[in-house]
C-alpha positions in Angstrom: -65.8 29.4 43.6 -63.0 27.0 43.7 -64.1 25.1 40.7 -62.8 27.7 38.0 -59.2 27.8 39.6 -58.9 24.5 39.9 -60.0 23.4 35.9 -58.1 26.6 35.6 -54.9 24.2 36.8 -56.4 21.3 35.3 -56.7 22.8 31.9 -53.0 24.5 32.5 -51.5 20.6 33.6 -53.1 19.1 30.4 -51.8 22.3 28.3 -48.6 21.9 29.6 -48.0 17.6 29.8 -49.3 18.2 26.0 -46.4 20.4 25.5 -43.8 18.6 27.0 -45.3 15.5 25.3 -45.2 17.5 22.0 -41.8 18.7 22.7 -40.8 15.2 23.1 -42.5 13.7 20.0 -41.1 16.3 17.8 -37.8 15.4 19.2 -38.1 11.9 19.1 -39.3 12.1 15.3 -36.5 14.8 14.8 -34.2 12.0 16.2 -35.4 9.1 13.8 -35.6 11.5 11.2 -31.8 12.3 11.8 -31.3 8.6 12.1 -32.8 8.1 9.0 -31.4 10.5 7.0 -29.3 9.1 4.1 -25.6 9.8 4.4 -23.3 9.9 1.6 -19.8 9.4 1.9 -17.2 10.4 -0.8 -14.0 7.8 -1.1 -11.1 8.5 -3.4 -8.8 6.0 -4.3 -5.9 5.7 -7.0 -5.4 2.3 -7.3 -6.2 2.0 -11.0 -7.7 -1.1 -13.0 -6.0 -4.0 -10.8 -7.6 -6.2 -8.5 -7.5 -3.9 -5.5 -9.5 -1.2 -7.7 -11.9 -4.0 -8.4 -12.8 -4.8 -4.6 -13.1 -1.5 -3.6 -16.6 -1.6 -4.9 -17.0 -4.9 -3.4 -16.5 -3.6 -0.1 -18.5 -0.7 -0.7 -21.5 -3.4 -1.2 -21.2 -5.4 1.7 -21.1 -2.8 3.4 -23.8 -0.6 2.4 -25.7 -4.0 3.1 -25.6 -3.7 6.6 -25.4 -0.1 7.0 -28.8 0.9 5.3 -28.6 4.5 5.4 -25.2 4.9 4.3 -23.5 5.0 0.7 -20.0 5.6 -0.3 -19.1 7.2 -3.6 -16.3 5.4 -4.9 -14.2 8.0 -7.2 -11.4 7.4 -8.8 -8.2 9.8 -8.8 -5.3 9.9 -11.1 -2.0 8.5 -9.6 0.2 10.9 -11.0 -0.9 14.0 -9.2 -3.2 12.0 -6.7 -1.4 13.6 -3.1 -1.5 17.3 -4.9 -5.2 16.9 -5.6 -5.8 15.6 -1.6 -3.8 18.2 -0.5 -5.7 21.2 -2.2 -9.0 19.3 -0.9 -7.4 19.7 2.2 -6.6 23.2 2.4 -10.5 23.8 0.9 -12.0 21.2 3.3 -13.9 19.9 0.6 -12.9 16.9 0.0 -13.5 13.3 0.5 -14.3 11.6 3.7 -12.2 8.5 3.1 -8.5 8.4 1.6 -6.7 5.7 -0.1 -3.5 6.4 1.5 0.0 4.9 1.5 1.4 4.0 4.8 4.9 4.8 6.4 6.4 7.7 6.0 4.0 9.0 3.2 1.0 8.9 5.9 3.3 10.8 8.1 3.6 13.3 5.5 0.2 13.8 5.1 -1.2 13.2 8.3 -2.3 16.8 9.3 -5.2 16.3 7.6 -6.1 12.5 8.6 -7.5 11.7 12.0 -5.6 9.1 14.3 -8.2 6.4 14.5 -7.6 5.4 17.9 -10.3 6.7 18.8 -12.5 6.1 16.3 -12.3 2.2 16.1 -12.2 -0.4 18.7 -9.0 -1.4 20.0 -10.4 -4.8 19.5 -11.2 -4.4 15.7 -7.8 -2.4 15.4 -5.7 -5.4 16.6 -7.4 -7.7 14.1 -5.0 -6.2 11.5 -1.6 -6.8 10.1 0.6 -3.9 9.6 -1.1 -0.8 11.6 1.9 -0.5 13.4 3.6 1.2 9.8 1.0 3.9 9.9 1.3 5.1 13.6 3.9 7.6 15.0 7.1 6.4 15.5 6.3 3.3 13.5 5.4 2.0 17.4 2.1 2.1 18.5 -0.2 -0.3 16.2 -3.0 0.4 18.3 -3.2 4.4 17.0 -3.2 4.0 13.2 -3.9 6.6 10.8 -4.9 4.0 8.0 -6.6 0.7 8.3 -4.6 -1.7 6.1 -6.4 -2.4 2.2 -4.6 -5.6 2.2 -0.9 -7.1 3.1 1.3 -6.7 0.1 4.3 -8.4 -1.4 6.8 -6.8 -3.5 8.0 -10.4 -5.1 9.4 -11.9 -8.5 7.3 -13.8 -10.4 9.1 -16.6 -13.3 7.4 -19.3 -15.8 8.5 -22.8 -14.9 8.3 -23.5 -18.2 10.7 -21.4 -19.7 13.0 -22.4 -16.9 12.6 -25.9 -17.6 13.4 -25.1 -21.5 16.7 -23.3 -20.5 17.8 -26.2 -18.1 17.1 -24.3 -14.7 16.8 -26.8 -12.2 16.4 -24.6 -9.2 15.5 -21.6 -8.4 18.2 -19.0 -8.1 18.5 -17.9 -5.0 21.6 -15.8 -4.9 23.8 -13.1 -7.5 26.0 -15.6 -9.4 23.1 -18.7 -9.6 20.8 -15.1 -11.0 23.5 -14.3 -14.1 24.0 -18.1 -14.9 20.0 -18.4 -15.2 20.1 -15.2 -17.2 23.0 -16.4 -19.2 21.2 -20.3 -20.0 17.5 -18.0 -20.9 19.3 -15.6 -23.2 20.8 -18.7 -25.1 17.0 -20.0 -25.7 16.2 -16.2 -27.0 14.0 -15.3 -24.1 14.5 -12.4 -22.1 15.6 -13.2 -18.8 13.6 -10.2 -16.8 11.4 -8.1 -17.8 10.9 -4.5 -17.2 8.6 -1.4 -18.2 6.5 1.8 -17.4 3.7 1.5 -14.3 0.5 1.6 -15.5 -1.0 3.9 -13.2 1.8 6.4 -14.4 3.4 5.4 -17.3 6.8 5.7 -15.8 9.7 3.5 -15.0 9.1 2.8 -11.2 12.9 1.3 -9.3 11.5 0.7 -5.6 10.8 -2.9 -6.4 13.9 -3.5 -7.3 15.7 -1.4 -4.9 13.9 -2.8 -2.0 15.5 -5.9 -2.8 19.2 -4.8 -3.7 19.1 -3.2 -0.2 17.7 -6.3 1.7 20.3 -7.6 0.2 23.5 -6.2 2.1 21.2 -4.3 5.0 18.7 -5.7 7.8 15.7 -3.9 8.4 17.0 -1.7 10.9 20.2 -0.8 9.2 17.5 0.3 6.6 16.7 3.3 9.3 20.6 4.1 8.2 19.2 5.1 4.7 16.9 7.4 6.4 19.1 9.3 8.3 22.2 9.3 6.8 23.9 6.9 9.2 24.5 4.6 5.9 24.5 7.5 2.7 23.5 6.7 -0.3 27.3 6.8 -1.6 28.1 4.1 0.6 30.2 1.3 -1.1 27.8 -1.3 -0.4 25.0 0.7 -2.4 27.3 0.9 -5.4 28.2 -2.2 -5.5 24.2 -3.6 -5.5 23.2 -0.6 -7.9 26.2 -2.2 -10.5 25.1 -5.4 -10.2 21.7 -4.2 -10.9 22.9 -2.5 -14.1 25.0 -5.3 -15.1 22.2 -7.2 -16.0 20.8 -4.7 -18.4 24.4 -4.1 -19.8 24.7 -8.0 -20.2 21.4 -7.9 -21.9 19.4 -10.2 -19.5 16.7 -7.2 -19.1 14.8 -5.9 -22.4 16.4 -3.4 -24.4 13.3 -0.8 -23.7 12.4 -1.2 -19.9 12.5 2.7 -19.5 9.8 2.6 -22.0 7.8 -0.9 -22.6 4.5 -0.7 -21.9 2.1 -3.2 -20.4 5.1 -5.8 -19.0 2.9 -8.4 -18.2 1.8 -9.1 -21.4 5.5 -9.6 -22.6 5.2 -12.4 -19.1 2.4 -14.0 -19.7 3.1 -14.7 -23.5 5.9 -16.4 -22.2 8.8 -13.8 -24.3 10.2 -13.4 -20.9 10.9 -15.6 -18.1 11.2 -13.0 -15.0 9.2 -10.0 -13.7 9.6 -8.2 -10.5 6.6 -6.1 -8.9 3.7 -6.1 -6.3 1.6 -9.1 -5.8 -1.7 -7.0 -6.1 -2.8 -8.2 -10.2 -1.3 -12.4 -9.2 -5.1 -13.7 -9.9 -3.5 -12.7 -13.3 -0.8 -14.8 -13.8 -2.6 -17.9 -12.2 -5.5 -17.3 -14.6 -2.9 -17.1 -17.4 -0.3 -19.2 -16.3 -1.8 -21.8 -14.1 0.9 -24.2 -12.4 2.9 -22.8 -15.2 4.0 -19.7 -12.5 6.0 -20.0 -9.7 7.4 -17.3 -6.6 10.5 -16.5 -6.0 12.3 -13.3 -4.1 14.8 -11.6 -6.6 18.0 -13.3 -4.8 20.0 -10.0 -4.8 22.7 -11.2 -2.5 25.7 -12.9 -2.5 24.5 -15.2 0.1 21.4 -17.6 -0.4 18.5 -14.5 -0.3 16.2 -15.6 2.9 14.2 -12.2 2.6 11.2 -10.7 1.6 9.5 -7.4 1.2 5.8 -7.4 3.2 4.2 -4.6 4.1 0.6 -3.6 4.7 1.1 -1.0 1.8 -1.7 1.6 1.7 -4.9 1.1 2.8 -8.5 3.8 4.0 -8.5 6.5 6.2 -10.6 9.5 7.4 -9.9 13.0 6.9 -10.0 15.1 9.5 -12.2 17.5 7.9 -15.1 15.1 7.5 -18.9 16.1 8.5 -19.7 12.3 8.5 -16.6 10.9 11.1 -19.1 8.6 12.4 -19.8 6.8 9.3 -16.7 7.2 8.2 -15.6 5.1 11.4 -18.1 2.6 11.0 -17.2 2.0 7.3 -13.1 1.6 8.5 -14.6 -0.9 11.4 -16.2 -2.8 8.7 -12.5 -3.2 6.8 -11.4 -4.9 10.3 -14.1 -7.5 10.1 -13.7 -11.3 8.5 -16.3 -10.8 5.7 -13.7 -7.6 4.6 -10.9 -9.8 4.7 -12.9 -12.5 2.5 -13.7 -10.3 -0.3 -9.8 -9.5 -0.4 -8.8 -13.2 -0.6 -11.6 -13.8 -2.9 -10.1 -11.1 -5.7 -6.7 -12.9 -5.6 -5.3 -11.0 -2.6 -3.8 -11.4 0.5 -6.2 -9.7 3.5 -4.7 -7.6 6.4 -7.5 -8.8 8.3 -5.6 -11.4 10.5 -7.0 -15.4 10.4 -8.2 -14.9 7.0 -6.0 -16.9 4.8 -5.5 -16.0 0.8 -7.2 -18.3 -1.6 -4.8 -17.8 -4.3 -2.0 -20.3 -4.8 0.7 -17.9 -5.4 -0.5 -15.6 -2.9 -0.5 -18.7 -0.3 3.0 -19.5 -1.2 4.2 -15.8 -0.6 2.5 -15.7 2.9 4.5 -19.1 3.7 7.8 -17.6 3.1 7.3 -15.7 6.2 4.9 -18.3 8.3 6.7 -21.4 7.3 9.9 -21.0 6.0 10.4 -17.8 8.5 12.4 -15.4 5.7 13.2 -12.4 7.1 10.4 -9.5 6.9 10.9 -6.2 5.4 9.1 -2.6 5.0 8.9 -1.5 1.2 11.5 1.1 0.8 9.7 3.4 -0.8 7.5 3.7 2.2 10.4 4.3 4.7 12.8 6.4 2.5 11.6 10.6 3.0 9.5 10.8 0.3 12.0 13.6 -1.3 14.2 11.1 -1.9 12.0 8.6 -3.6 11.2 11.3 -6.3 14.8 11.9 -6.9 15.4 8.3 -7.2 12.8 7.8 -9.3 14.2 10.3 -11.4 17.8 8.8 -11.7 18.1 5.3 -10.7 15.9 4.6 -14.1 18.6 6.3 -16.3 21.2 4.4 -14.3 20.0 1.4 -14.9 20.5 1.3 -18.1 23.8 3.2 -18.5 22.5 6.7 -19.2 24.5 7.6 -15.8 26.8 6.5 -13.8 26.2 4.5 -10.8 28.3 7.2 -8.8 26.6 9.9 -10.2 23.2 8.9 -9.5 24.5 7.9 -5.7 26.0 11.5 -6.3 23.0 13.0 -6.8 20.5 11.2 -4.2 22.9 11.8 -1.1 22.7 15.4 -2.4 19.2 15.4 -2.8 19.0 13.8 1.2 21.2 17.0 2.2 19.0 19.1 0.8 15.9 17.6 2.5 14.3 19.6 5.9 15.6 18.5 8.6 12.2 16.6 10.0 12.8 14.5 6.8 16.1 13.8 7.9 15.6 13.0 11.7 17.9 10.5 13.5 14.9 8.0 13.5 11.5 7.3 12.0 9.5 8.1 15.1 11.2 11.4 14.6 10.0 12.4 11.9 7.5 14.8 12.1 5.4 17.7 10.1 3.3 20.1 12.0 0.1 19.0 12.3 
C-alpha cells in the first residue's frame, strides 16, 4: 500500500533531477554555444595607403589568432568627410564598433559617442602606453582614455645629406638665419630648398606641420594653452612675426612655386629635386628604403635661438563606440593594442609603437625618439590637436593662401582671431580640461 506512493516519489525525484539536469545541459550548451558564436566586429579607419593603413590589417591578424571566435572588418573611410560619416553612424547607432580617432581636443569633440575605457581595459595594460594622458579629460588623467594610442608620432623635417653636401652645408641648420643661408647656398645649386604640396588623403594644402613648429618656436607648451583661450590671440606680434618669416621663404623662392597645388611631395624628395620636406614620420620606411644613409632628421629650426624642440604626440589611435553590441570584444581587441607583440608589428612597418619598451626598428625613426630620450629636446602636442577644432578649419583655409602672398599675414591673423571669437564658448574655455560638449 505504501509501495505506489513511494515509486510515486521515486518516479517524481527521477522526473524532476532529469529536469533540472536538462535545464542545466541546455544551459550549459546554450552557454558554449554563446561562447562559440562567431563575432564580427566592424573597424573604420582613415588613414589611407601609408604605413599605418598597412598594419592595421596586421594587427587585425595577430589578433584574430588568439581570439578564435572573433574577426574585425577592417573598412576604410574617406578622410575628407570621415568625422561627418562617424557622426551620422552615431546618431543611427549603426555604426562601427572601433574608431580610428584623433586624440586631444578632437576626441573631446566627439566623445559623446566613445566610451571612456577605464573601465574596459586594465589599468595595468593602460599604463603600458605613451600618450593616453592627451585623450582623457582635462588632458590629466592617463589612466581614463578614450583612445588607445596607434603609435607615437613625430611631426619632423626630413633633408638629403647629399644635396646638402653639394650646396656646402656643413651642419644642420638649427635656427632662422643658419635656415635662409642653407636655402640661399641650395637655390644657387638649382634645387629647391623645401618642398611643399597637397595631403594625399585630401588633396589639400595642410599648414599644422608647419605651424606647430613656428609656434614652438616663440611659445612653450603651456603658453600654447594661451592659443586656446585667447590669453595669447592669434594677432599677437609674436605670431606675425613667425607667420612672415614662414612666408618669406616662399617669397624668396626657397619653397616650390606650386605647394598650394603639387601633388605627391615625396616624390619631388626622394628624386632628390628638393632638399627639405616637413611632415609626419608615419611613411619614413619610405625614405630609408629610397634614400638609405642618404636621409637624415632634423626639426624645422623656426627660432631665432638654436631650436631644442620637437613635436611628439600619440596622434590618433582605436577606440569603442559607445553604441557597440560587442563592448566586450571590442575591449579585448584595444587590450591587445597594449601588449608587446602590438607594439612589434608597429616597429616592424617603420613606425614608432606607443606600446612603452618597444623600441622602433627604423633608423630615422630611432634617431627621432633620441631627440627626446637622449638629447632631452623639449616635447610638444601637435597643434592641430590642441587648437578648437573650429579654428584649425579656418586656418586651414587661410594660412595656405598666406603663405604664399595671396593674403596678408595680418589679414589671415585677422581673420583666425575672429573666427576664435565666434567659436562657443566650451571651445573657448580658460583651459583644456575645460572644455567640454555634452555628453
Amino acid at each position: 500500500m505504501h509501495v505506489r506512493p513511494r515509486l510515486k516519489r521515486t518516479l517524481l525525484l527521477v522526473s524532476t533531477l532529469s529536469a533540472v539536469v536538462g535545464i542545466q545541459g541546455s544551459a550549459a550548451a546554450s552557454a558554449r554555444s554563446h561562447a562559440q558564436s562567431p563575432v564580427n566586429l566592424v573597424l573604420w579607419q582613415n588613414l589611407g595607403n601609408g604605413n599605418q593603413a598597412q598594419a592595421v590589417p596586421l594587427l587585425i591578424n595577430a589578433f584574430e589568432k588568439t581570439h578564435p571566435g572573433i574577426t574585425i572588418t577592417n573598412v576604410a573611410q574617406p578622410r575628407a568627410n570621415y568625422f561627418a560619416l562617424l557622426q551620422a553612424a552615431a546618431v543611427s547607432q549603426s555604426g562601427p564598433d572601433i574608431v580610428n580617432m584623433w586624440t586631444g581636443l578632437f576626441t573631446m569633440q566627439y566623445r559623446s559617442y566613445l566610451e571612456n575605457l577605464k573601465s574596459w581595459v586594465p589599468a595595468s595594460d593602460i599604463k603600458q602606453m605613451g600618450g593616453t594622458k592627451w585623450s582623457s579629460l582635462g588632458f590629466n588623467n592617463p589612466a581614463a582614455p578614450y583612445v588607445i594610442p596607434l603609435q607615437q608620432q613625430f611631426y619632423i623635417g626630413f633633408y638629403n645629406k647629399a644635396l646638402f653636401a653639394r650646396a656646402g652645408i656643413k651642419t644642420v641648420p638649427t635656427t632662422w638665419n643658419q635656415l635662409f643661408a642653407a636655402c640661399a647656398r641650395l637655390k644657387s645649386i638649382h634645387k629647391t630648398c623645401i618642398e611643399e604640396g597637397t595631403q594625399n588623403l585630401t588633396g589639400e594644402f595642410y599648414p599644422w606641420y608647419n605651424l606647430s613648429y613656428l609656434m614652438a618656436g616663440v611659445f612653450s607648451p603651456a603658453q600654447w594653452e594661451g592659443l586656446y583661450n585667447g590669453k595669447i590671440p592669434w594677432t599677437n606680434p609674436t605670431v606675425e612675426g613667425q607667420l612672415a618669416k614662414w612666408h618669406q621663404l616662399y617669397a624668396d623662392g626657397y619653397l616650390n612655386r606650386d605647394a598650394l597645388t603639387a601633388t605627391n611631395v615625396q616624390s619631388a624628395f626622394l628624386k632628390g629635386q628638393a632638399a627639405i620636406i616637413v611632415k609626419g614620420n608615419w611613411d619614413t620606411s619610405q625614405f630609408t628604403q629610397s634614400l638609405g644613409s642618404r636621409v637624415g632628421v632634423f626639426v624645422p629650426p623656426f627660432s631665432n635661438s638654436p631650436m631644442n624642440k620637437v613635436v611628439e604626440f600619440a596622434g590618433n589611435g582605436f577606440a569603442m563606440t559607445s553604441y557597440s553590441s560587442h563592448k566586450k570584444q571590442v575591449a579585448e581587441f584595444l587590450q591587445f593594442m597594449t601588449s608587446k607583440e602590438a607594439g612589434a608589428i608597429m616597429a616592424q612597418e617603420g613606425l614608432i609603437p606607443a606600446v612603452n619598451n618597444v623600441r622602433p626598428t627604423n633608423p630615422l625613426a630611432k634617431t627621432m625618439v633620441n631627440l627626446v630620450a637622449k638629447d632631452h629636446f623639449t616635447v610638444y602636442p601637435m597643434l592641430d590637436n590642441v587648437t578648437a577644432p573650429g579654428i584649425v578649419n579656418a586656418g586651414d583655409s587661410v594660412f595656405p593662401d598666406m603663405l604664399v602672398g595671396g593674403t596678408s599675414v595680418k589679414h589671415a591673423t585677422s581673420s583666425i582671431e575672429q573666427s576664435w571669437k565666434q567659436l562657443p564658448t566650451s571651445e573657448r574655455a580658460h583651459t583644456w580640461a575645460d572644455y567640454s560638449v555634452p555628453a
